[in-house]
C-alpha positions in Angstrom: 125.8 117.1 82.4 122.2 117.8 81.1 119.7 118.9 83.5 117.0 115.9 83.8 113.5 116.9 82.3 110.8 118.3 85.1 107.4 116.2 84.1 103.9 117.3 85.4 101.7 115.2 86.8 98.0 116.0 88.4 97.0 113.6 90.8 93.4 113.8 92.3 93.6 117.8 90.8 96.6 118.4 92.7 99.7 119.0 90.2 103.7 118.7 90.8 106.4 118.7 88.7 109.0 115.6 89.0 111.7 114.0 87.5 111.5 111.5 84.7 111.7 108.1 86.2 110.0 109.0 89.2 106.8 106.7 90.0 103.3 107.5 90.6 103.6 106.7 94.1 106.7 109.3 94.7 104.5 111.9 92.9 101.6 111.6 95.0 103.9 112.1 98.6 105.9 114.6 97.2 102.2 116.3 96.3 101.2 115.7 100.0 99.4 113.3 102.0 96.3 113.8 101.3 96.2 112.7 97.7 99.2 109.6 98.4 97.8 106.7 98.0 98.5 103.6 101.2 101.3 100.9 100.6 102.0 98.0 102.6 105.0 96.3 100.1 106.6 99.6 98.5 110.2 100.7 100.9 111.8 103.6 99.5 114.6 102.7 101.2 114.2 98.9 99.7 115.4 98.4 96.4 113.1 96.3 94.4 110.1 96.8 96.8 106.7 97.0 95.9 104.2 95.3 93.5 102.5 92.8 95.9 99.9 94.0 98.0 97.9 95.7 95.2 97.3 98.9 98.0 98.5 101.2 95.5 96.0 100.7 92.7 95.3 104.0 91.0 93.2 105.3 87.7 95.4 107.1 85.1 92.5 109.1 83.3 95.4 110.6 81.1 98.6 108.9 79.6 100.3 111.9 78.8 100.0 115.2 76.4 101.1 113.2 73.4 98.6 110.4 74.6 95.9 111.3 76.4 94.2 108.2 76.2 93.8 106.7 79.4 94.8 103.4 80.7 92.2 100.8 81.1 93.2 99.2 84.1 94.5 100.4 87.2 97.9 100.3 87.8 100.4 100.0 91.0 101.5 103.3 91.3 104.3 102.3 93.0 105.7 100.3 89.5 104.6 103.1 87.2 106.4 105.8 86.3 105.1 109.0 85.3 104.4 110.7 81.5 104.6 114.7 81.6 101.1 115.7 81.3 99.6 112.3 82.9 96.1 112.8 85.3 95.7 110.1 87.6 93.0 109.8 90.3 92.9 108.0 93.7 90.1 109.0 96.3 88.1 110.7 93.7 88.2 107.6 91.2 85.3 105.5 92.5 87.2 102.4 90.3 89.8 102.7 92.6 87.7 103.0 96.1 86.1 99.8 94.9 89.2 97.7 94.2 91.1 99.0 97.3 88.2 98.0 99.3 88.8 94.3 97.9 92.2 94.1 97.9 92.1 95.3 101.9 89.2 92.2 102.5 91.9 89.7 100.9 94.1 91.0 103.0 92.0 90.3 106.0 90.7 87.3 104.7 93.4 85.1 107.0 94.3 87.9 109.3 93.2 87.5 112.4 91.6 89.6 114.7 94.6 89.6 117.4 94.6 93.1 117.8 93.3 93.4 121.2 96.4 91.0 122.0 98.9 92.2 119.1 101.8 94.3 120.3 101.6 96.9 116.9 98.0 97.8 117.9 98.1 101.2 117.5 100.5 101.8 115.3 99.5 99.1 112.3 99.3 99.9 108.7 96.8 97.5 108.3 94.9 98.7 110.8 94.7 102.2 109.3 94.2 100.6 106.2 91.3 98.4 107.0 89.7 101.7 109.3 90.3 104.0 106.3 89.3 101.8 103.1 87.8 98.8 104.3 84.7 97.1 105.2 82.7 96.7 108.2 82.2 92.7 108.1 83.5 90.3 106.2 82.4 87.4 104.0 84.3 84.6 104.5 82.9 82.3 105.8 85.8 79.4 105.7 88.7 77.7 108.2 91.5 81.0 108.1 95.1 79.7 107.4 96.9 79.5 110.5 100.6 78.5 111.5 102.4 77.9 115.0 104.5 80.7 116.4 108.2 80.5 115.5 110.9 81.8 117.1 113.5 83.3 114.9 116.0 83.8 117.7 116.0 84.8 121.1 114.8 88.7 120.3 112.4 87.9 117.1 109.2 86.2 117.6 107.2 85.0 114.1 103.5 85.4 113.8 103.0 84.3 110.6 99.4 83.9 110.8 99.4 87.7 110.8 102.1 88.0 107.9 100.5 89.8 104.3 103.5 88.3 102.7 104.9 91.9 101.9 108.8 90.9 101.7 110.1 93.3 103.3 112.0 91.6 106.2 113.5 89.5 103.3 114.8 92.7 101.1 116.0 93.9 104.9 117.4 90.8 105.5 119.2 90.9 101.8 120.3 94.3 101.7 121.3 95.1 105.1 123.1 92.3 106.5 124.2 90.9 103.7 123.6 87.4 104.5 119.6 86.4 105.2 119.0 83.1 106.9 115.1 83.5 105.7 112.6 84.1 103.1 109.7 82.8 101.4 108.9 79.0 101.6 106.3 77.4 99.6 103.8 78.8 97.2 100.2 80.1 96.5 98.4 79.9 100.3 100.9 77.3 101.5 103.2 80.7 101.1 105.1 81.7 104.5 108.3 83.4 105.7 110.4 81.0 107.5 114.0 80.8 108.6 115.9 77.5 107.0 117.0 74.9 108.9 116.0 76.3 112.3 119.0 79.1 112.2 117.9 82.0 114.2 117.9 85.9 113.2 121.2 87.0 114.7 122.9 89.2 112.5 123.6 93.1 112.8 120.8 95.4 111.5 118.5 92.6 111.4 116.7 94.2 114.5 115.2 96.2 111.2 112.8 94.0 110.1 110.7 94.8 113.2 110.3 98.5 111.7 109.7 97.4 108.3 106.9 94.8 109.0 103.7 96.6 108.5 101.8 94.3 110.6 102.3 92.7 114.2 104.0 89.8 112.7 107.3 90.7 113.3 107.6 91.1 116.9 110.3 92.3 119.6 110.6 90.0 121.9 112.6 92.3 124.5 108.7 94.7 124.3 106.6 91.9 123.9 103.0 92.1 126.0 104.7 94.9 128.4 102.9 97.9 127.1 101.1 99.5 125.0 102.2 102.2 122.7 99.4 105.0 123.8 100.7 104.6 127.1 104.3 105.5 126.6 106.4 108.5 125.5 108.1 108.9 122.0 111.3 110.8 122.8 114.1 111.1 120.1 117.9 110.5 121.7 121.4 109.4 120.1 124.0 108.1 121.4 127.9 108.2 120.3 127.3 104.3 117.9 130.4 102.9 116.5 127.8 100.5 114.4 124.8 102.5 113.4 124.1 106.5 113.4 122.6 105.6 117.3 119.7 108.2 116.4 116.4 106.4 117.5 113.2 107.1 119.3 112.7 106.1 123.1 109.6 104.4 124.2 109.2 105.6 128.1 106.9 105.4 130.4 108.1 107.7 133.1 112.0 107.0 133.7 112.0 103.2 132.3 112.5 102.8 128.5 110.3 100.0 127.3 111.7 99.6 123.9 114.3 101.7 121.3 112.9 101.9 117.2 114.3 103.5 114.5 113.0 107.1 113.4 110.3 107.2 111.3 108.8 109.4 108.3 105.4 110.7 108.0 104.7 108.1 105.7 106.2 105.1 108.2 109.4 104.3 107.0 112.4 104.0 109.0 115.1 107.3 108.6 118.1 105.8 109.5 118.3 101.9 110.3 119.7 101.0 113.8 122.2 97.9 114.7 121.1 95.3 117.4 123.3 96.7 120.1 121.2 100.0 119.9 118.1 98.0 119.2 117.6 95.6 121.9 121.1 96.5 124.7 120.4 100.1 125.8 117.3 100.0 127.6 118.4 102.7 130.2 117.8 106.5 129.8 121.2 107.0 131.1 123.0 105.1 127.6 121.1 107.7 125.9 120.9 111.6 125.5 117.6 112.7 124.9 116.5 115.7 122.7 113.0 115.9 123.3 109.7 114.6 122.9 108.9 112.9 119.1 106.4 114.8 116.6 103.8 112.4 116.4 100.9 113.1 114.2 97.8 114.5 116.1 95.7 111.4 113.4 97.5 108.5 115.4 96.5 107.3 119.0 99.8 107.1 120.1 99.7 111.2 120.0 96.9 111.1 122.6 97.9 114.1 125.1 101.6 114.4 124.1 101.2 117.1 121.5 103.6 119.2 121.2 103.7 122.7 119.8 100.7 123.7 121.0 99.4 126.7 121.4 97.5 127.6 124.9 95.2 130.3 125.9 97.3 133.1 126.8 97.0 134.1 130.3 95.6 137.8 131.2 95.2 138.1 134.3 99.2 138.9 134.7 98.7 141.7 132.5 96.1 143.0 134.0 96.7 143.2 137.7 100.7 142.7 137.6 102.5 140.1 139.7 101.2 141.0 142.7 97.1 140.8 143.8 95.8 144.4 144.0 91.8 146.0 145.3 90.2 147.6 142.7 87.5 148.7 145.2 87.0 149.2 148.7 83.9 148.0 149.5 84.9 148.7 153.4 82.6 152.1 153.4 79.9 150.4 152.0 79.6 146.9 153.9 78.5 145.6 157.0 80.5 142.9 157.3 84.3 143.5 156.5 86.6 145.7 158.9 88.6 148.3 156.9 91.9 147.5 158.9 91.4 143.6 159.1 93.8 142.1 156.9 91.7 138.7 155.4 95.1 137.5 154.4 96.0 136.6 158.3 93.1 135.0 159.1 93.7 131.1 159.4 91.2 129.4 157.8 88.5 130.9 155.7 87.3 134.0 156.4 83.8 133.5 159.0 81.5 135.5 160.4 82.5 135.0 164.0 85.8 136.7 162.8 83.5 140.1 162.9 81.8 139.0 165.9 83.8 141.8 168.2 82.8 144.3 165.3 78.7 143.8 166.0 79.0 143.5 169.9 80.4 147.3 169.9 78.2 148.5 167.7 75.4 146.8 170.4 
């Protein structure tokens, strides 16, 4: 079988060599994170995801070496594949600063500001988005779309007021368990995800759509308003799963697990998904074995003062005088005060002048 042709692509003057087939998007991570632009639709792991939030917009400034013209719009570089020689630009294509800036105030146009309140403060896309490419007010000036909460089962709770209408819990919902008992009702603004008939969320894996959702509008009912993630401990455990691969990441807060998520990638998505029973069952750290604390990046809040790896100021003081306290000088010949044969050490209490009392009343 013929080896598959290596194309090179520069993005933002950083160049890697991928596949053919392989999309804009999936050039830019495997380049590094600096250059990758966000997405809030796009799931590796998702067939058929991405194309809907419009987060991904890039400049191609080149096609390709046999057509270097460039493209005129921007494109989703999670739906475009790459073209060996192509040159696309991100953060250093002020086309492409401007349009993300207005596709994140859509975005927020009928989002509310529940983060103070929302359960994925802390660790929403949106939220990162909005800090990193957004504005500072807004301009709408109009009644936001709002719906009631809805529960989708007695561990899922709806916001849908939140919801940016990525589809993800739909493709989970599709692909995972094989059955999905909701999706997308409606059109245009009247557009929201909805359960039919009333039937809850109960089927294995479907736990997942809490990862996937890159906003707090997928919520876990079993975490809801009991912490908040800065407070508590990632720790990575597994357990012996006859459903799932039982690796997951334990939220603690000293001994008491307040919730159990999949692993996650640098860029947010979920390593290997995770059945109910894992999920939303085993909230003791004895159904668990734990491995150790969770690499979290030192750019996210939840990092605050659990880094690990790092590397103190070595300690010199060992070295120098050994493991037991030594005098470098005898300041007995010299001083008025001390007594050559008094041993400091066995004194209770701080060392005082009256302990040298008996000392001065000789010498008088």
């Amino acid at each position: 079988m013929a080896e598959q042709p290596l194309f090179k692509v520069t993005i933002d003057n950083v160049t890697v060599e991928v596949p053919a087939g392989t999309t804009i998007l999936q050039a830019a991570r495997k380049a590094g994170p600096e250059v990758a632009p966000p997405a809030m639709c796009y799931y590796s792991k998702l067939e058929g995801s991405g194309g809907k939030c419009r987060t991904c917009l890039v400049e191609v400034s080149k096609g390709s070496d046999r057509d270097p013209r460039p493209m005129p719009k921007l494109v989703a570089s999670c739906r475009t594949t790459v073209m060996d020689g192509m040159e696309v630009k991100n953060l250093t294509s002020e086309r492409v600063v401007d349009a993300r800036k207005g596709v994140v105030e859509f975005l927020l146009i009928n989002h509310p500001l529940d983060c103070p309140i929302c359960d994925q403060a802390g660790e929403c896309h949106l939220q990162d988005l909005s800090y990193n490419h957004g504005a500072s007010g807004t301009r709408y000036e109009f009644q936001r779309r709002t719906f009631e909460k809805h529960s989708l089962g007695d561990k899922i709770q709806l916001h849908m007021t939140r919801c940016i209408l990525c589809y993800r819990c739909v493709m989970v919902a599709d692909q995972l368990t094989g059955q999905r008992e909701h999706g997308v009702l409606e059109r245009g603004e009247r557009a929201e995800i909805s359960d039919y008939l009333e039937k809850s969320l109960d089927k294995e894996f479907i736990g997942n759509v809490i990862d996937v959702c890159p906003v707090g509008a997928l919520t876990d009912k079993t975490f809801r308003f009991k912490n908040r993630v800065w407070f508590l401990k990632p720790l990575n455990a597994h357990r012996d799963c006859p459903t799932c691969s039982g690796k997951v990441t334990l939220w603690n807060r000293g001994d008491e697990v307040f919730r159990v998520t999949a692993r996650k990638d640098q860029w947010g998505e979920v390593e290997d998904w995770i059945c109910n029973e894992c999920r939303f069952d085993k909230k003791k750290t004895s159904d668990w074995v734990i491995e150790g604390p969770r690499e979290i990046s030192r750019h996210s809040v939840i990092s605050q003062n659990k880094y690990i790896g790092m590397v103190k100021p070595k300690e010199t003081i060992d070295e120098v005088i050994g493991k037991e306290p030594r005098l470098f000088l005898d300041i007995h010949d010299v001083s008025q005060v001390n007594e050559k044969d008094r041993d400091l050490s066995l004194i209770e209490g701080p060392a005082h002048s009256t302990d040298f009392k008996e000392k001065d009343e000789k010498k008088q």
